[in-house]
GUMARGU-936641 format. One line per 4 residues: their letters; for each residue x negated, y negated, z of N, C-alpha, C. Coordinates in pm, whole numbers, padded with zeros to 5 digits, always signed. Example, Ala and Ser with C-alpha at 12.3 -4.5 7.8 and 13.67 -1.06 7.14 Angstrom:
<pts>
AS	-01319:+00569:+00780:-01230:+00450:+00780:-01320:+00330:+00780 | -01285:+00225:+00708:-01367:+00106:+00714:-01290:-00003:+00787
</pts>
This chain:
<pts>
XXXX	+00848:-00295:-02261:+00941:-00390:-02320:+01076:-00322:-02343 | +01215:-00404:-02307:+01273:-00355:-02327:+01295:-00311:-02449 | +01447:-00206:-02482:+01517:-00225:-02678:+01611:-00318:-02643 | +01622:-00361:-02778:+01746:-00465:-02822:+01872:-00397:-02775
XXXX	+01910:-00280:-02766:+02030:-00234:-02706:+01994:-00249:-02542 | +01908:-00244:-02481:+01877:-00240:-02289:+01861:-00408:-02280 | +01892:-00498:-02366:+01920:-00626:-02297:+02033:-00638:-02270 | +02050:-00769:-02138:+02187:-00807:-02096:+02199:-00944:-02186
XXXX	+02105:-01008:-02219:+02131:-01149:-02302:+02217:-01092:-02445 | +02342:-01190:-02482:+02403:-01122:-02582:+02345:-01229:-02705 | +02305:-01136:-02827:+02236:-01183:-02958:+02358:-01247:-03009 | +02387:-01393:-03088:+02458:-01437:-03159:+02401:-01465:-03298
XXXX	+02456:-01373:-03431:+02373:-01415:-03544:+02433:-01529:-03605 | +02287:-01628:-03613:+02340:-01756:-03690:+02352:-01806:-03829 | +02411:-01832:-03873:+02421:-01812:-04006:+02542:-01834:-04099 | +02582:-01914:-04199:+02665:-01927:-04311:+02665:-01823:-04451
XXXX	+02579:-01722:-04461:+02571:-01631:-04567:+02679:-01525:-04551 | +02799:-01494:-04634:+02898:-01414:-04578:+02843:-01305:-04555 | +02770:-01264:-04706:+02720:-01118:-04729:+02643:-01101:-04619 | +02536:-01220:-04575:+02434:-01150:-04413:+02503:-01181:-04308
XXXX	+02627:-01256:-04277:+02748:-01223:-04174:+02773:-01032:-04142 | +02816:-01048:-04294:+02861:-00840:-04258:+02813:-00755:-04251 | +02623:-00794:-04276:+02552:-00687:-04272:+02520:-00681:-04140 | +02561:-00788:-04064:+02444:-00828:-03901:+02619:-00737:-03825
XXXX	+02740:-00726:-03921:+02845:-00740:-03809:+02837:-00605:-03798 | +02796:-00511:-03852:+02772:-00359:-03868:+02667:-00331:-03716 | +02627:-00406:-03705:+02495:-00377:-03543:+02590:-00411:-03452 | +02614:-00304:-03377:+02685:-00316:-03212:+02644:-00363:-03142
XXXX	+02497:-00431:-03170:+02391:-00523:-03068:+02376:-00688:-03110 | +02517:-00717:-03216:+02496:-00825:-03281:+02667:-00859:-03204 | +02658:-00927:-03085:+02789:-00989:-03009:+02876:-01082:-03091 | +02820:-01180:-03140:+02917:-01268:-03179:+02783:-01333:-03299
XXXX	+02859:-01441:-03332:+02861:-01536:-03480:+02906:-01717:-03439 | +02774:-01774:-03490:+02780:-01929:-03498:+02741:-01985:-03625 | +02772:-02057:-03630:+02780:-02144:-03768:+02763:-02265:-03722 | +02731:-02391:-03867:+02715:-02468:-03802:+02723:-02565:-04004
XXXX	+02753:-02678:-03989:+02793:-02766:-04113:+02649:-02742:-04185 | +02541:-02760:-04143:+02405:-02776:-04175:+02412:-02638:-04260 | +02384:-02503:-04186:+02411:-02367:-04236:+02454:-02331:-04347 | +02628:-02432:-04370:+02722:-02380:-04474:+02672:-02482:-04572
XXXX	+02590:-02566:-04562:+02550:-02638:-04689:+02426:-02599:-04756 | +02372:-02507:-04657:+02247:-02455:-04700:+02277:-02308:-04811 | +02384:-02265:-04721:+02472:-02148:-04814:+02547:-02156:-04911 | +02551:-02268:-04957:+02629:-02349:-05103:+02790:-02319:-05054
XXXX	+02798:-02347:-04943:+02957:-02344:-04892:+03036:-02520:-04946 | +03156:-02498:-05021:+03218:-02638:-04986:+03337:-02658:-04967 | +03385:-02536:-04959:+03543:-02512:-04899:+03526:-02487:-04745 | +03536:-02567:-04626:+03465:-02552:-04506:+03597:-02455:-04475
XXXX	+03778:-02472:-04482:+03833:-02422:-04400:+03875:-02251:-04504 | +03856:-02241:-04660:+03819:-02146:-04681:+03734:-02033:-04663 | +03627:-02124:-04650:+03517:-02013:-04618:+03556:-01970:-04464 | +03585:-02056:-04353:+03634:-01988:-04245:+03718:-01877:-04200
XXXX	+03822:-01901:-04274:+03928:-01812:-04327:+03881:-01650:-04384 | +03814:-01685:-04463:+03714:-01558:-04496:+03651:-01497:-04419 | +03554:-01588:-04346:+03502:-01527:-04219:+03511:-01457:-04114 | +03709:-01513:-04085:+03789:-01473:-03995:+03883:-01298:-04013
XXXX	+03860:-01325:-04180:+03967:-01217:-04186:+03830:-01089:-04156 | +03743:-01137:-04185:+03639:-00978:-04225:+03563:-00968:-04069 | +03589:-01066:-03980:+03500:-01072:-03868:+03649:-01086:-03774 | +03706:-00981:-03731:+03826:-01076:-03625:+03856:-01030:-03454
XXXX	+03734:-00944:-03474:+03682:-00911:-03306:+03570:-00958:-03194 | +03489:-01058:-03298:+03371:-01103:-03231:+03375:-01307:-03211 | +03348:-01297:-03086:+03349:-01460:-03092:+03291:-01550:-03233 | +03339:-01643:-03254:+03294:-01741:-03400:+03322:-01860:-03361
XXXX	+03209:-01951:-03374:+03187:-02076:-03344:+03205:-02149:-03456 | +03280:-02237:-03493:+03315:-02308:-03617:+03290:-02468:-03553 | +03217:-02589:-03614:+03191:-02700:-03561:+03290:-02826:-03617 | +03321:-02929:-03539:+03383:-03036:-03595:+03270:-03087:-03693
XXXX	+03302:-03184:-03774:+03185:-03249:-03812:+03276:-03441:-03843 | +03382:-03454:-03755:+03403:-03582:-03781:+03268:-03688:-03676 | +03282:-03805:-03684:+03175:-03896:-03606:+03277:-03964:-03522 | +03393:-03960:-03543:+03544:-04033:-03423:+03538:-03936:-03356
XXXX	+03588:-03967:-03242:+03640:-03890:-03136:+03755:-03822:-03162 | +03855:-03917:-03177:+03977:-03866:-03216:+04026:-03791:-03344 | +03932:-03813:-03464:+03960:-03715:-03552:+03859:-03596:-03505 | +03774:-03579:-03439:+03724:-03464:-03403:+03814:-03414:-03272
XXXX	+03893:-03466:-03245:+04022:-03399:-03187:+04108:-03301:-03234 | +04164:-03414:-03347:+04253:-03285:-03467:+04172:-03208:-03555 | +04049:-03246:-03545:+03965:-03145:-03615:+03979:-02993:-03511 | +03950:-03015:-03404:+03917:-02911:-03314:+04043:-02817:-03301
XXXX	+04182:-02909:-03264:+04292:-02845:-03303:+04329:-02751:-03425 | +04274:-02791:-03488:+04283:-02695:-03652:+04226:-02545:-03639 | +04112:-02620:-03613:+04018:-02496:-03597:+04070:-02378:-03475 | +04056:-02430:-03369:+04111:-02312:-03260:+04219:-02285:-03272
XXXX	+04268:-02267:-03407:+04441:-02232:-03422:+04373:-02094:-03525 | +04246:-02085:-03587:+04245:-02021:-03732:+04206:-01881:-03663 | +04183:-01839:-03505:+04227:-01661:-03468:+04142:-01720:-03312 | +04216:-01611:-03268:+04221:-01598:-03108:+04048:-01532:-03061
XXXX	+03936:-01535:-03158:+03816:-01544:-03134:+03708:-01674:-03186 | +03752:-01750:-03187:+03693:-01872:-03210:+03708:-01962:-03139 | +03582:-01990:-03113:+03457:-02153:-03022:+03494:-02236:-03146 | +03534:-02374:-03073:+03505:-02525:-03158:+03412:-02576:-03099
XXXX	+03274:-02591:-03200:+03149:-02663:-03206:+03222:-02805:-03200 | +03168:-02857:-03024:+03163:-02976:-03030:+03062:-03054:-02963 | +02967:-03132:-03132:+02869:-03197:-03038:+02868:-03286:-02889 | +02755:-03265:-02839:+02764:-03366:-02677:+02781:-03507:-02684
XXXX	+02717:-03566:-02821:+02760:-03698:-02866:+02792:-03724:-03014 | +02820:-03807:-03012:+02865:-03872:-03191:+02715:-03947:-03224 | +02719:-03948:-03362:+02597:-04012:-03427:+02530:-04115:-03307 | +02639:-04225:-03308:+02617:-04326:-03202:+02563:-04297:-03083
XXXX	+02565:-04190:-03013:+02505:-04165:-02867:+02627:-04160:-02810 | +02760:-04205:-02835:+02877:-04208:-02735:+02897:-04068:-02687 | +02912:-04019:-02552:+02913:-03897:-02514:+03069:-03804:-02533 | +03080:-03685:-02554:+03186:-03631:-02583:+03223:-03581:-02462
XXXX	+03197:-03562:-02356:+03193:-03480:-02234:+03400:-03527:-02174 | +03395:-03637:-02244:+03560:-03618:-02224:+03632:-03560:-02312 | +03648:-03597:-02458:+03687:-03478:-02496:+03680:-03363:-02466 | +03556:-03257:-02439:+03560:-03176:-02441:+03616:-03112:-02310
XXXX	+03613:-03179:-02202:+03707:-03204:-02091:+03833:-03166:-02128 | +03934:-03277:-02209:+04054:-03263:-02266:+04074:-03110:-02327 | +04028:-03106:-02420:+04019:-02963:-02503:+04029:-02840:-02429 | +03919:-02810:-02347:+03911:-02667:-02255:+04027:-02690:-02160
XXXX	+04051:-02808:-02105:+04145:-02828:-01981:+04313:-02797:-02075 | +04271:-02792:-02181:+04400:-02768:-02334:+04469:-02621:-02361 | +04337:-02542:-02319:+04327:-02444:-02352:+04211:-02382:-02453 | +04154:-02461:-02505:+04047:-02481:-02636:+03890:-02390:-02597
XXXX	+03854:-02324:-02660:+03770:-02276:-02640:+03633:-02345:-02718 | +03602:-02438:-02634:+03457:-02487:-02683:+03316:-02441:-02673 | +03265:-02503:-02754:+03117:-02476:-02733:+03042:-02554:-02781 | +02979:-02664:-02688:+02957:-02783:-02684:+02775:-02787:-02677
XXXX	+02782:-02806:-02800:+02635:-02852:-02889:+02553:-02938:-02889 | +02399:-02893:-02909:+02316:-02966:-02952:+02266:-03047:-02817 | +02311:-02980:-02709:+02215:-03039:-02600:+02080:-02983:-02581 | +01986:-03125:-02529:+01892:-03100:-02511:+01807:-03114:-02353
XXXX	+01823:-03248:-02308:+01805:-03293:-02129:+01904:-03210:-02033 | +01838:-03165:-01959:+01891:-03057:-01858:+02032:-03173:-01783 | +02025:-03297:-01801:+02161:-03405:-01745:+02262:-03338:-01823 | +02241:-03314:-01957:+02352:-03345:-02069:+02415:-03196:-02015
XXXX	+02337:-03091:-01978:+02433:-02978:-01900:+02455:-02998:-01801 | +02420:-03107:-01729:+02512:-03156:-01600:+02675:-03192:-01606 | +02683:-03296:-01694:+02740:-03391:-01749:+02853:-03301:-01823 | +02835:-03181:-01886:+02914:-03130:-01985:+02966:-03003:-01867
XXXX	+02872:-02953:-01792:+02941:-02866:-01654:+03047:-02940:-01616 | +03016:-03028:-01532:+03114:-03094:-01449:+03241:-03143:-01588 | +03259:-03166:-01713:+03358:-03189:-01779:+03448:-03044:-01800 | +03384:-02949:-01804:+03445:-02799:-01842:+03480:-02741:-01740
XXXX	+03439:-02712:-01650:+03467:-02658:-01512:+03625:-02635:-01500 | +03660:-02536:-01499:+03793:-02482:-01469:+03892:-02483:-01607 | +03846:-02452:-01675:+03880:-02516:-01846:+03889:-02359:-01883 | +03900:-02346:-01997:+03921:-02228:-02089:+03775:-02192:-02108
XXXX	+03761:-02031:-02109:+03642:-01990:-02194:+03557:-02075:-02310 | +03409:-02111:-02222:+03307:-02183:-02330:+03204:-02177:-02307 | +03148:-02235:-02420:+03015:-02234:-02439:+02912:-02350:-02435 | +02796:-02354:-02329:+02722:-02482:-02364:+02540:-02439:-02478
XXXX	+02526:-02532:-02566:+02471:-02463:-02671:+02314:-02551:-02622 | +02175:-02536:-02551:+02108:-02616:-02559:+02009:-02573:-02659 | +01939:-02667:-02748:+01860:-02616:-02865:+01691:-02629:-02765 | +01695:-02449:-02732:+01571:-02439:-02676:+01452:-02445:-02767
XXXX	+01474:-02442:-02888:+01325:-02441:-03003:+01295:-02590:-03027 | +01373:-02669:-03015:+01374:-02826:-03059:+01301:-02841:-02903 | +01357:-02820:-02800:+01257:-02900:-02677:+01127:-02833:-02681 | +01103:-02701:-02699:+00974:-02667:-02746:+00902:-02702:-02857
XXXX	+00975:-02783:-02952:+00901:-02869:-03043:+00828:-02992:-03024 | +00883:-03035:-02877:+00843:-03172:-02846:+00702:-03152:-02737 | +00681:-02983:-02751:+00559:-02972:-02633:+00624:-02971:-02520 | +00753:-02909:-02445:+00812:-02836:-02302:+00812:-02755:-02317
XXXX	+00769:-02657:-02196:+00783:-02515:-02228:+00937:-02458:-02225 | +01027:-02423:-02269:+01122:-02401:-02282:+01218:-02298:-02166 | +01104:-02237:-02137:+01168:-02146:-02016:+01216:-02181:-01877 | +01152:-02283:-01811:+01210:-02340:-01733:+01314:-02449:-01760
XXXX	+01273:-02499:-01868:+01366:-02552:-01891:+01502:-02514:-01922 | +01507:-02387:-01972:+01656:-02305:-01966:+01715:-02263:-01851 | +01567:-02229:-01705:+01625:-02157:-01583:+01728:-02311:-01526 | +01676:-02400:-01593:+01693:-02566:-01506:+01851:-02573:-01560
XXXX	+01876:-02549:-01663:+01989:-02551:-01731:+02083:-02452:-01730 | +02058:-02315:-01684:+02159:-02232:-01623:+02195:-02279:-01486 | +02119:-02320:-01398:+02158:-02318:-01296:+02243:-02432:-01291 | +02235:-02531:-01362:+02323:-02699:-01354:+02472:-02572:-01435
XXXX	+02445:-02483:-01470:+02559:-02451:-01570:+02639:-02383:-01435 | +02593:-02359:-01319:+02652:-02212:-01235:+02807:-02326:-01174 | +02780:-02515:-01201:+02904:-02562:-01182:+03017:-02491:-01241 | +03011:-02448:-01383:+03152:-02438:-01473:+03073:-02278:-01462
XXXX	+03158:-02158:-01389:+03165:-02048:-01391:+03264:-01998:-01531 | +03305:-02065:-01571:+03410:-02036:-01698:+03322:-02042:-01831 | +03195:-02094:-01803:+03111:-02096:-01923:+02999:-02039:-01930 | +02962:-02031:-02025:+02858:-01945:-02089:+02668:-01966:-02131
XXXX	+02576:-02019:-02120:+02464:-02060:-02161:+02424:-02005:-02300 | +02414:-02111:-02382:+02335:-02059:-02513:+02189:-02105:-02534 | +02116:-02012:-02560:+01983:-02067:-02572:+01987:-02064:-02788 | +01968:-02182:-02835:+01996:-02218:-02967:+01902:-02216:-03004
XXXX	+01882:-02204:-03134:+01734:-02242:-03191:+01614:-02205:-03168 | +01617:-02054:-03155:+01481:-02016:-03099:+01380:-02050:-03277 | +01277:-01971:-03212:+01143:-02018:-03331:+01099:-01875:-03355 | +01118:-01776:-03243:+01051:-01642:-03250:+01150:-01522:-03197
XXXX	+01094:-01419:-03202:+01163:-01224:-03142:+01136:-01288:-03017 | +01072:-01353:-02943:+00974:-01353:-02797:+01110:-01413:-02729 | +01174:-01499:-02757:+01260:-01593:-02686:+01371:-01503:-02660 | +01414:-01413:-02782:+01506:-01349:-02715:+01472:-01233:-02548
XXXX	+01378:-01259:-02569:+01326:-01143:-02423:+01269:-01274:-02316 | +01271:-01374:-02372:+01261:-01477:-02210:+01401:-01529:-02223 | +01476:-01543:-02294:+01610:-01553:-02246:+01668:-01455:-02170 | +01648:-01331:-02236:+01666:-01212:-02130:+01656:-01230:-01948
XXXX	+01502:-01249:-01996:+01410:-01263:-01861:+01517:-01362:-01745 | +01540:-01449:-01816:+01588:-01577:-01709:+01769:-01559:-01685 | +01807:-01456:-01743:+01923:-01455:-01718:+02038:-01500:-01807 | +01984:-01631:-01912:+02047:-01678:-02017:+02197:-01591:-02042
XXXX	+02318:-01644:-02086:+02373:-01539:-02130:+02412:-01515:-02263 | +02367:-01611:-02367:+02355:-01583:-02510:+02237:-01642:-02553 | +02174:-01554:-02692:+02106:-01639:-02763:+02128:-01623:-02911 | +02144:-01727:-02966:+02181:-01767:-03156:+02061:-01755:-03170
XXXX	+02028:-01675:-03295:+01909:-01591:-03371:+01953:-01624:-03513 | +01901:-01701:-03605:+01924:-01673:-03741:+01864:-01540:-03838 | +01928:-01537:-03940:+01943:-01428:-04021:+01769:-01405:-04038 | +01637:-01485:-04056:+01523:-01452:-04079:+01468:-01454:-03976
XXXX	+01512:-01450:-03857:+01434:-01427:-03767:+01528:-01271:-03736 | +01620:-01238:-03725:+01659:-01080:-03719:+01626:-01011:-03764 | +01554:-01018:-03923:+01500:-00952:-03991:+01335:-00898:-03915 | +01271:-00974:-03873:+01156:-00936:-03789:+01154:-00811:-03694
XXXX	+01314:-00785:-03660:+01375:-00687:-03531:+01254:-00570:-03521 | +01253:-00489:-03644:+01192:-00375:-03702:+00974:-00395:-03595 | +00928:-00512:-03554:+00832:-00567:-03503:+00828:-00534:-03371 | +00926:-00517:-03267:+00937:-00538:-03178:+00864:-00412:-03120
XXXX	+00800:-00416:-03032:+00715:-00277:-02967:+00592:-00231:-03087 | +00535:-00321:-03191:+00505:-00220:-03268:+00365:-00210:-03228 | +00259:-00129:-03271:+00139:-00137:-03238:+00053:-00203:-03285 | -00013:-00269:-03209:-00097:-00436:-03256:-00234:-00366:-03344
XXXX	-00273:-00275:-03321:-00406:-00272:-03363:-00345:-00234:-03531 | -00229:-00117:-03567:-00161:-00121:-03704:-00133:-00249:-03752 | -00078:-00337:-03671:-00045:-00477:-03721:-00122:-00530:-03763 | -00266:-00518:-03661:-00423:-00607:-03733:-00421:-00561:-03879
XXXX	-00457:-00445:-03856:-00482:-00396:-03984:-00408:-00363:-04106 | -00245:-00427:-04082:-00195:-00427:-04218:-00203:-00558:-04271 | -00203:-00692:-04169:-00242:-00818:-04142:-00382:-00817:-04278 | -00536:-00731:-04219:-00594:-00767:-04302:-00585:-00723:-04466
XXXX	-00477:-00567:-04474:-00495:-00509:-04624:-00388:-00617:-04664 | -00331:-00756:-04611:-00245:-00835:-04670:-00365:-00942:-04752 | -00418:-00988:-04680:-00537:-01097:-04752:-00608:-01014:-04828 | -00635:-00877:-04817:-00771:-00833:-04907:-00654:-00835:-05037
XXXX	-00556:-00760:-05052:-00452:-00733:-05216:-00432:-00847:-05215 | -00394:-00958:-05113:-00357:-01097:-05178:-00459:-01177:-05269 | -00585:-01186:-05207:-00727:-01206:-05275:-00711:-01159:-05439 | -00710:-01009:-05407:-00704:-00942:-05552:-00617:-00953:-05655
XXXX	-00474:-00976:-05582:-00359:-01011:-05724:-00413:-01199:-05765 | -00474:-01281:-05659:-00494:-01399:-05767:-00645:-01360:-05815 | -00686:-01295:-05812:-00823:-01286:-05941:-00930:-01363:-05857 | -00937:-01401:-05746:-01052:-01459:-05661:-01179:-01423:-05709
XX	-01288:-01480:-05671:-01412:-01417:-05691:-01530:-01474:-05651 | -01637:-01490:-05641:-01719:-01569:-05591:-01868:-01517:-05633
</pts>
């Protein structure tokens, strides 16, 4: 197996926690940073363009994905404008559709063809990276984000389904593949495998890193001295 430094897939840590922003930005094996509205509400964020700002000044060499969160088109226009103004390493998260299903694939058209560096979210059907290729293609540096743990939630195996989705991606050579939302350490090494060229990892699944190569039969067996002391601190008995 490979190390986390001998992959070519680049790790993006996901996450709204500043303090676990700067601890992940210290790893030379930690490429870039995504965020996402969901994240910063989970992180008791409610200054969205403060906390960015913050983000920006302490992080200002590594890509950062900051998301619209209007449901218009057009205010997620000047939303996007705002944002790709706040430093010359930042992706505007823009979902593939609005609440409604209406597709964004023109905007985001407009935007990259702008100059805008997107990174266009929350796809899932290998079309919607059709659809969002052919809109970006010859556009500014971006990103297409498909949430590979959500289609593996629905029972697809996820791996082909990513090879299916790089290759619809090889239209827009200007962009990038994100495999989003993994569930496990494993995905980052079949993203590897398939060529992927990023994958977003949140902050508790990085923490696992320390696992990787370790020896299974130690694992059994710290696995079981976990249930035998767990047994014993609640007072079990029989």
């Amino acid at each position: 197996m490979k190390r986390i430094d001998e992959l070519s897939v680049k790790i993006f840590a996901d996450g709204a926690d500043l303090e676990g922003m700067l601890t992940l930005y210290r790893q030379p094996w930690i490429k870039g940073f995504t965020t996402n509205p969901t994240l910063m509400r989970q992180s008791g964020v409610t200054d969205y363009r403060g906390f960015a700002r913050e983000v920006l000044a302490a992080i200002p060499d590594r890509p950062i994905s900051f998301e619209v969160f209007s449901d218009d088109l057009d205010t997620m226009e000047r939303q996007a404008l705002e944002i790709t103004g706040w430093g010359d390493n930042v992706y505007v998260k823009i979902p593939v559709t609005n609440t409604r299903g209406l597709s964004t694939a023109a905007l985001a058209r407009k935007l990259s063809h702008r100059g805008v560096k997107v990174n266009v979210t929350a796809l899932l059907p290998v079309a919607q990276v059709r659809e969002v290729a052919a809109a970006i293609s010859g556009g500014a540096p971006a990103c297409v984000s498909v949430f590979a743990g959500r289609v593996a939630d629905t029972g697809v195996d996820p791996v082909p389904h990513m090879a299916a989705a790089l290759k619809e991606l090889q239209a827009a050579p200007n962009a990038e593949l994100i495999w989003a939302s993994p569930r496990e350490l494993l995905n980052i090494f079949q993203a590897d495998a398939i060529g992927c060229h990023i994958i977003t990892v949140t902050h508790d699944i990085l923490k696992k890193l320390p696992l990787v190569s370790r020896d299974l039969h130690e694992y059994s067996l710290d696995t079981v001295k976990m249930f035998h002391g767990d047994a014993e601190r609640a007072g079990f008995w029989l």
